[in-house]
C-alpha positions in Angstrom: 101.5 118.5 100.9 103.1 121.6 99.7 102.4 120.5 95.7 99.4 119.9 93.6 98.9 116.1 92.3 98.2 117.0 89.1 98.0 113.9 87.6 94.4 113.4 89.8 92.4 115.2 87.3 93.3 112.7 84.4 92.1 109.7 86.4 91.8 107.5 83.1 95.6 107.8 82.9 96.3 106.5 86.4 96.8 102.0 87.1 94.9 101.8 90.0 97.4 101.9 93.1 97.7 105.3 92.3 94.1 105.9 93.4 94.9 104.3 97.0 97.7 107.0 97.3 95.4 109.7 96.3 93.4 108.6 99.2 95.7 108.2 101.3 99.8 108.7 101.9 102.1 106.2 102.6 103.7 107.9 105.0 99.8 107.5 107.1 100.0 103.8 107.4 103.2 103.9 109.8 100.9 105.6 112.2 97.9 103.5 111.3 100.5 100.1 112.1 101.3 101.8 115.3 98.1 102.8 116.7 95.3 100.4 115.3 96.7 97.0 113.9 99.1 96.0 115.9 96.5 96.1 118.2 93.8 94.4 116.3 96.7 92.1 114.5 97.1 91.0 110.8 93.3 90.3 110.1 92.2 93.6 110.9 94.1 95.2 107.8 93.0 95.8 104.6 93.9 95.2 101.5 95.1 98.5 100.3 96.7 99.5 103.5 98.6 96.1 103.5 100.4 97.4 100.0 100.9 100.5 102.1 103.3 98.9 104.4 105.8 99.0 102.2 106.3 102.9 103.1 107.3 101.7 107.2 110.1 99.4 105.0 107.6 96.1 105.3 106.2 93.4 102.9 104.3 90.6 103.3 106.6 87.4 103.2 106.1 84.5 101.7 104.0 82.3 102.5 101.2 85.3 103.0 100.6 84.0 106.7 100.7 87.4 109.1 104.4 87.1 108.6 106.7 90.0 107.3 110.1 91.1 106.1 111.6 94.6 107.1 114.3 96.6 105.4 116.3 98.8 107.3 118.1 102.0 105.7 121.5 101.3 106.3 122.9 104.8 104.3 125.9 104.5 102.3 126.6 101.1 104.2 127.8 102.5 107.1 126.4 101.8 111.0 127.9 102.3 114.4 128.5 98.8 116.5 125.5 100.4 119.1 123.5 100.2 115.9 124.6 96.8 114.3 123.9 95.4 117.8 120.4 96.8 117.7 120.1 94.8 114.9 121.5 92.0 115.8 118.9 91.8 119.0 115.7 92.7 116.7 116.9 89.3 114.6 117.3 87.9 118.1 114.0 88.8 119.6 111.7 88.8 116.5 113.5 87.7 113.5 114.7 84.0 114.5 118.1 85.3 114.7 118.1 85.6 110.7 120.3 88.9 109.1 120.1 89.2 105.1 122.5 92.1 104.0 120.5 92.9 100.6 122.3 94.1 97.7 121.4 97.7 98.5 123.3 97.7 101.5 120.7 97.6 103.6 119.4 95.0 106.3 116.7 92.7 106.3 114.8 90.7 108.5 112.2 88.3 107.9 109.6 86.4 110.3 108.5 89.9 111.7 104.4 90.0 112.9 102.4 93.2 113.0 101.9 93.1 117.0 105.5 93.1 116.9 106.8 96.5 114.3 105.9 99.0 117.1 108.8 97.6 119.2 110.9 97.1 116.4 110.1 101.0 115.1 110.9 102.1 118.6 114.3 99.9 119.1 115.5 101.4 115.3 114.7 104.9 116.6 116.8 104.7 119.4 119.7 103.1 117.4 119.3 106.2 115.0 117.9 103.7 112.2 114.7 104.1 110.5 112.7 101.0 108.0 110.6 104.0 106.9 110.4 104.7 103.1 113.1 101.8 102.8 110.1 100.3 100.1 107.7 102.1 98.4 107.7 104.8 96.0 109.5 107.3 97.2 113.3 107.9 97.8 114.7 104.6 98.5 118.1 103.7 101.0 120.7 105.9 99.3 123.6 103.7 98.5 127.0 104.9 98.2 130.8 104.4 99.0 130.9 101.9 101.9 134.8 103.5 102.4 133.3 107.1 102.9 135.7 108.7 105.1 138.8 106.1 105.3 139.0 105.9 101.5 142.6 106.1 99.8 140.8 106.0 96.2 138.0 108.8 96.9 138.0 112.5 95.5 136.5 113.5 99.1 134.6 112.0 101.7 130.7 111.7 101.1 129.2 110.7 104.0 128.0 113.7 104.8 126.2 114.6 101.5 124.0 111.1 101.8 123.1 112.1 105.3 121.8 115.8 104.4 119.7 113.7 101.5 118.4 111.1 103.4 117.3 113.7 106.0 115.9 115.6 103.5 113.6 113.0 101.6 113.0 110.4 104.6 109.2 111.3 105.8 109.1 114.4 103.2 105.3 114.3 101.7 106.4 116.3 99.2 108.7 113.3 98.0 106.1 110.3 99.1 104.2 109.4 96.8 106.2 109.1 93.4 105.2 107.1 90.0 107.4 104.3 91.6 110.7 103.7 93.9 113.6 106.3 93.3 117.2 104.8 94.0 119.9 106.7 94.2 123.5 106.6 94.2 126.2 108.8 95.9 129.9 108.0 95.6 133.3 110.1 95.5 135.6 106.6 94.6 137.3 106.4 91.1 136.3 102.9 90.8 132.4 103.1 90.7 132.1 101.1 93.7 128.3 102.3 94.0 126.9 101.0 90.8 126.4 104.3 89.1 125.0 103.1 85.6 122.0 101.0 87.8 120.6 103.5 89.8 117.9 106.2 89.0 120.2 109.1 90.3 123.7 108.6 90.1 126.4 111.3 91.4 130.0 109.9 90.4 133.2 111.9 91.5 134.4 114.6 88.8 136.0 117.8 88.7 136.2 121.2 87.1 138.2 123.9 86.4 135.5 127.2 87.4 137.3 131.2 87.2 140.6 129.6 87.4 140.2 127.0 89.7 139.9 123.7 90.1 136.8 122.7 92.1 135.9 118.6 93.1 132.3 118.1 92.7 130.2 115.5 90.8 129.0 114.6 87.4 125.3 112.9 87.5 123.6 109.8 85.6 119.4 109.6 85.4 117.2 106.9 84.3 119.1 103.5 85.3 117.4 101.0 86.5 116.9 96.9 85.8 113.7 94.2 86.2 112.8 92.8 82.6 113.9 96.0 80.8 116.6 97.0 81.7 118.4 100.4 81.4 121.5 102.0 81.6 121.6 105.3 83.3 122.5 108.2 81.3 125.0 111.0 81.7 124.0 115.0 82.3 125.9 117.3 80.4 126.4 119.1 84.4 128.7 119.6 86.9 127.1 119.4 90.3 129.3 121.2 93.4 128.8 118.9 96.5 127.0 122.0 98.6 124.6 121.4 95.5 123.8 118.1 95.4 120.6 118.0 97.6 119.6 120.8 95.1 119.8 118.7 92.3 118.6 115.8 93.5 115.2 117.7 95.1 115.1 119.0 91.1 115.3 115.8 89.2 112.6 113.8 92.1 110.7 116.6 91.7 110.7 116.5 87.7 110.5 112.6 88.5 107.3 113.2 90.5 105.4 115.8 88.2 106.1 113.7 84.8 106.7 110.3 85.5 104.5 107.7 83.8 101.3 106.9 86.2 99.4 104.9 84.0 100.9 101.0 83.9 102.7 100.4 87.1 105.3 98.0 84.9 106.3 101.1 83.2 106.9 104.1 85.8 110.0 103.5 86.5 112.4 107.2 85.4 114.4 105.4 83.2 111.1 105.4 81.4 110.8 109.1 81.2 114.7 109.8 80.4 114.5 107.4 77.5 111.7 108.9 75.8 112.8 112.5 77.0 116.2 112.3 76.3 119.4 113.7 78.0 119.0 116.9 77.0 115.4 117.6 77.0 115.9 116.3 81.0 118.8 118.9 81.8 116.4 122.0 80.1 113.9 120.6 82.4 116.4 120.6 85.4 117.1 123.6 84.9 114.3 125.3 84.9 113.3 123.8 88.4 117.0 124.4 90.2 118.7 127.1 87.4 121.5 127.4 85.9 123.9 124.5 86.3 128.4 124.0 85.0 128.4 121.9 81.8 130.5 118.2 82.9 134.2 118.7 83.5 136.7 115.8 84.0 135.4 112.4 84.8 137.5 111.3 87.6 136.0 107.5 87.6 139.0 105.5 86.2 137.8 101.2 86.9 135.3 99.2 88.2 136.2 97.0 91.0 132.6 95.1 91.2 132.1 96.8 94.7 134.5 93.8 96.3 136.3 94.9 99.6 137.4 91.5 100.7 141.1 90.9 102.4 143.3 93.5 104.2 143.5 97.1 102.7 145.2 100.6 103.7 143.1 103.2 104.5 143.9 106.9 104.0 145.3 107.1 107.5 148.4 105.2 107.6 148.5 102.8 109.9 144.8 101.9 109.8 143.1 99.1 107.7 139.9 97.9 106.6 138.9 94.3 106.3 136.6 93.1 103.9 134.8 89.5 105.0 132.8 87.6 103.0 129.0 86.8 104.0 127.9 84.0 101.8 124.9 85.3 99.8 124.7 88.3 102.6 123.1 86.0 105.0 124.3 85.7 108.8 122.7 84.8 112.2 122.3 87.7 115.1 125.0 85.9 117.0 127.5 86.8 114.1 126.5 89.9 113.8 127.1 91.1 117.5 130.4 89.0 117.1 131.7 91.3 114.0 130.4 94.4 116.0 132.4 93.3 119.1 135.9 92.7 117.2 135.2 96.4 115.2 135.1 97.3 118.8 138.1 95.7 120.2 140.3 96.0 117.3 138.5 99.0 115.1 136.7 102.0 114.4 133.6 100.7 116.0 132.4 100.7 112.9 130.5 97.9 110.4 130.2 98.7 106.7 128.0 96.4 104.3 128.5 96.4 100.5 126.2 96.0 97.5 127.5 92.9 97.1 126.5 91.5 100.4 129.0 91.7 102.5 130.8 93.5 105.2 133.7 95.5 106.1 135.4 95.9 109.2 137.2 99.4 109.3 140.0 101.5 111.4 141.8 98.6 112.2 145.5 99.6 113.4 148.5 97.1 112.4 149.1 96.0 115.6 145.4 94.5 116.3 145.0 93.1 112.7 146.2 89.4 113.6 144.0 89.3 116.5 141.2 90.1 114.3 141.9 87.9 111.9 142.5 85.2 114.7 138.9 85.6 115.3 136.3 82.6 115.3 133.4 84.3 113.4 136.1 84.9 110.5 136.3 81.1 109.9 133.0 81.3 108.0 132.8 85.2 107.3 136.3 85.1 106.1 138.5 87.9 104.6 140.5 85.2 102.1 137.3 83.1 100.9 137.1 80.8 98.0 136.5 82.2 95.0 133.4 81.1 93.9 131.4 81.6 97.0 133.4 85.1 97.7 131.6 86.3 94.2 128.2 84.9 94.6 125.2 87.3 95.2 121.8 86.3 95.4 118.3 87.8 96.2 115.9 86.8 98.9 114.2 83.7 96.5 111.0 81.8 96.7 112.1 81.4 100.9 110.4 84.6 101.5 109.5 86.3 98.8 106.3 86.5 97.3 107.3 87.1 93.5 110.7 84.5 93.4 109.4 81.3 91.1 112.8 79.6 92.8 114.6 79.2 95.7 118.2 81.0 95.4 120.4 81.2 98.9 121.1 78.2 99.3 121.0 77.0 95.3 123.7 79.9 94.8 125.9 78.8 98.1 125.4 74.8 96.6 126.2 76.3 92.9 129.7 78.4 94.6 130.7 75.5 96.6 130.1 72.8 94.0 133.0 75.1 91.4 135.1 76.0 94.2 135.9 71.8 94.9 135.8 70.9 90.9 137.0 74.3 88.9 140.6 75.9 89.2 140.1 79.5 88.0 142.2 82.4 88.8 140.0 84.8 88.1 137.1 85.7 90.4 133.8 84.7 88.3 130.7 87.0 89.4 127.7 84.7 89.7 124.3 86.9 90.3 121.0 84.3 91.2 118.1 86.3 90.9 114.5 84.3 91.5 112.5 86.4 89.2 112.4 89.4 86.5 112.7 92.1 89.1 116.4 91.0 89.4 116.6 92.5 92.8 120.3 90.0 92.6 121.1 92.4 89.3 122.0 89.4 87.2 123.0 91.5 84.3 125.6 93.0 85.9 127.4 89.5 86.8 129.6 87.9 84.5 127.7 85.0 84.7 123.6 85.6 85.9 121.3 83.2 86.3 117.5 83.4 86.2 115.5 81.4 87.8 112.2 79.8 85.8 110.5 76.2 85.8 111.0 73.3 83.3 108.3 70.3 83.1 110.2 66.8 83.2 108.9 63.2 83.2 108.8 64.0 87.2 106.3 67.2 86.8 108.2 70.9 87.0 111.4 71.4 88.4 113.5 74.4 89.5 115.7 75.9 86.6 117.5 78.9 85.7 118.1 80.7 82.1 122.0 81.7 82.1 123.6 85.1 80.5 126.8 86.2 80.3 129.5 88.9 80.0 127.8 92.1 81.9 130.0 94.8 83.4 129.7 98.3 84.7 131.6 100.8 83.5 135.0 103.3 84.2 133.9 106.6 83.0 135.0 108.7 80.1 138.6 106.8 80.2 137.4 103.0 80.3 135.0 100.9 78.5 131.5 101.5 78.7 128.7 99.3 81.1 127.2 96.4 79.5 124.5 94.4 80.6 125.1 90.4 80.4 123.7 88.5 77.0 120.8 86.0 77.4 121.6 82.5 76.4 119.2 80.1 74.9 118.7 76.7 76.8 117.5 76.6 80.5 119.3 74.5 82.8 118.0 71.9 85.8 118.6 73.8 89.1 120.5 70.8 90.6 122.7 70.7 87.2 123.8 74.7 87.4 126.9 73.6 88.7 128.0 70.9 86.1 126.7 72.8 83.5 128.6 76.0 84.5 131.7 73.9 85.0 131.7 72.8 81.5 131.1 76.6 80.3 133.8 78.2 82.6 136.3 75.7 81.5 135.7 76.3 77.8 136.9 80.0 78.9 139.6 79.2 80.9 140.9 77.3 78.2 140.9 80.0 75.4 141.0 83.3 77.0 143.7 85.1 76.4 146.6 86.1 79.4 144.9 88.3 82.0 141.6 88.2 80.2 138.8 89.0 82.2 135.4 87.4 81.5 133.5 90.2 80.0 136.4 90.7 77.8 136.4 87.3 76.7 133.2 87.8 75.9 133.0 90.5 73.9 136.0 88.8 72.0 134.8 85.3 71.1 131.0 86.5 70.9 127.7 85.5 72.4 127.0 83.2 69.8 130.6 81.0 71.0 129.4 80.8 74.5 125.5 80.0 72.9 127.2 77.0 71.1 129.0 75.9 73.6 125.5 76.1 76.5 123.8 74.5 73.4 126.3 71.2 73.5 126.6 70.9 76.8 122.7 70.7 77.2 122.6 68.4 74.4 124.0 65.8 76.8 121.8 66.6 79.6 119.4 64.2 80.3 115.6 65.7 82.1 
């Protein structure tokens, strides 16, 4: 440990978690796991180690019976076939053949047992994956463009910029034991497709014109983040060259690190420390720990595409394509998985990509094997030209697995999709976001329509429900409109009535929005307080 936790000789101003990582790193327990308890099995650990797993990728699932999830780094999105295969036999061999792609792009397994994670380490390691720091609080998966490198619509190709940061922070005790999680973002595409505004580090494509020349780089957003309060990230006034980006992002974790709030876990998060700081206060301090940085030059982000890949695309090599499939709620069996790695074999780059939205992308597919792909069996259900509905529902682990969720979510969101796809005819693409509790690990207010679930007592004793908003968005830069996180409604809504209800409220829009009109637009236009009414009538005939 190269630095000095500081923050140790204030202990009245640290919540109590922080005292188990004074006494002992995160980074310790993977050995602990390795050598001791999956020996001695689930009984044997203690408490405070047991929220230390989270720093080997792990959590306790729900119900708390031995059983775990894992989440495995899957950088940028992008993985070899060798390495989705590997996955695909962990699932197999461990995981009762279950795959959730999460909404960072990463992979997650559930069903795991402690005897069981040294194999599982051992099989990553030799895929070139890692679980480690994949939880915790310290550098998270860094998301990014799932396109890197094949991407028409990029300034340059990212991929490897993530890789030299990920090497950097992954197992780095300098970086392990932070206030709370760090998520950052990395992507070169003019259409946002990694969620810049959501993210505690953002780097967004951008150039500048330095002694006469025009040099492609970055401009960088601090402090997003959601859970019950919510923030936008906030632009830098800098330019960042790509040969500086690990710089910059060592300097703001480090600044993260040295001043973040320790005191109430709830409120550690960065966004924490930028909104009380401010943007500029947060450059001076940036630069003071990496020196002097450009000012911003020109924003090269010009849309926001929602981070949706699916049907056949070019890539920047003519002749090749990518195609984008649908996995409903980003959940698939190990079967499919090996399946979609042995057509990206046969008829790609050998290649998988997954999306922060769930799903996958099959890429370097020439135009002579792209209807033999297509012909393929698995893409009957992970299909390139799904429905609309179920092609733009996310949704987050739920009450299946996880120990926070007050509701189930996979299947209510799959029911919800399927449900509007058979009675609603729409030709927009609706975003529908489930998220089973405040830490909106689905990011509902980024949906156009998110729904939160909750409980509701009835004659019959409490029932599943879900409190709606609507209109969120991310946004296009300097040139477009800005992000905006979706509007609460008032009335909560039976769980096995989301679909009827939401019928009734997406017709309402389809019948007064203007030509072309997305729904955020809309929106904006007609006002929360329409849409309120309308929630507030249609619950009106709802019987409990």
């Amino acid at each position: 440990m190269a630095y000095e936790p500081h923050w140790s000789a204030e202990p009245e101003k640290l919540n109590k978690f922080e005292f188990v990582k004074l006494q002992k790193d995160g980074l310790d327990v993977i050995r602990t796991i390795i050598e001791k308890y999956a020996l001695e099995g689930f009984d044997s650990i203690p408490a405070d180690d047991l929220d230390l797993f989270k720093w080997a990728g792990v959590y306790q699932q729900k119900p708390r019976d031995g059983h775990f999830m894992m989440r495995v780094r899957i950088n940028t999105g992008i993985m070899t076939t060798v390495q989705a295969k590997a996955l695909a036999e962990i699932a197999r061999l461990y995981g009762r053949d279950l795959v959730d792609i999460t909404t960072r792009q990463a992979i997650q397994f559930h069903w795991l047992t402690v005897e069981n994670l040294p194999d599982i380490f051992r099989r990553l390691e030799a895929a070139g994956l890692y679980s480690f720091e994949a939880c915790g609080d310290c550098p998270r998966t860094i998301v990014g463009n799932p396109l890197a490198g094949i991407d028409k619509d990029e300034l340059f190709d990212t991929t490897a910029i993530v890789e030299q940061l990920n090497d950097f922070f992954m197992l780095n005790r300098d970086f392990s034991n932070l206030p709370r999680k760090f998520k950052i973002s990395v992507s070169a595409n003019r259409y946002n497709n990694a969620q810049a505004e959501i993210n505690d580090l953002a780097y967004t494509p951008a150039v500048k014109v330095i002694n006469g020349v025009e040099i492609p780089g970055f401009h960088v957003m601090v402090g997003g983040g959601l859970s019950a309060k919510p923030h936008l990230a906030q632009k830098l006034d800098v330019f960042v060259k790509p040969e500086e980006a690990l710089k910059v992002a060592a300097g703001i974790v480090t600044l993260f690190r040295d001043y973040g709030y320790r005191e109430k876990r709830h409120h550690a998060r960065l966004k924490f420390l930028v909104a009380d700081w401010g943007v500029e206060k947060f450059r001076e301090k940036l630069i003071e720990v990496v020196g002097e940085l450009p000012t911003r030059g020109e924003d090269q982000t010009i849309g926001w595409q929602a981070a949706y890949f699916d049907g056949v695309h070019p890539q920047s090599r003519e002749g090749l394509n990518y195609v984008g499939l649908n996995v409903p709620v980003g959940r698939l069996n190990s079967n499919e998985l090996v399946q979609l790695a042995e057509l990206a074999d046969t008829c790609g780059e050998s290649k998988l990509r997954t999306t922060m939205t769930q799903n996958i992308i099959i890429s370097g597919v020439p135009d002579a094997k792209l209807q033999a792909l297509l012909e393929a069996p698995v893409l009957q259900r992970l299909s390139p030209t799904a429905k609309n509905f179920i092609s733009r529902t996310v949704a987050c682990t739920g009450n299946e697995f996880c120990n926070l969720a007050i509701v189930e979510t996979k299947q209510r969101a799959i029911s919800v999709a399927e449900y509007l796809d058979e009675h609603v005819q729409l030709d927009e693409k609706l975003r529908l976001h489930f998220i089973g509790c405040p830490n909106a690990c689905g990011q509902k207010h980024v949906a156009d329509i998110g729904l939160q679930g909750t409980l509701i007592k009835t004659p019959d004793g409490m029932v599943d429900a879900f409190d709606i908003a609507v209109g969120g968005t991310l946004g296009s830069g300097d040139r477009g409109p800005e992000a905006e996180f979706a509007q609460p409604l008032k009335g909560r809504v039976k769980g096995d009535r989301i679909g009827p209800v939401l019928e009734q409220l997406i017709t309402y829009y389809s019948a007064q929005r203007k030509e072309q009109e997305n729904f955020h637009t809309f929106t904006r236009r007609v006002g929360v307080p329409a849409l309120q009414d309308q929630l507030t009538a249609i619950l009106a005939t709802e019987v409990l």
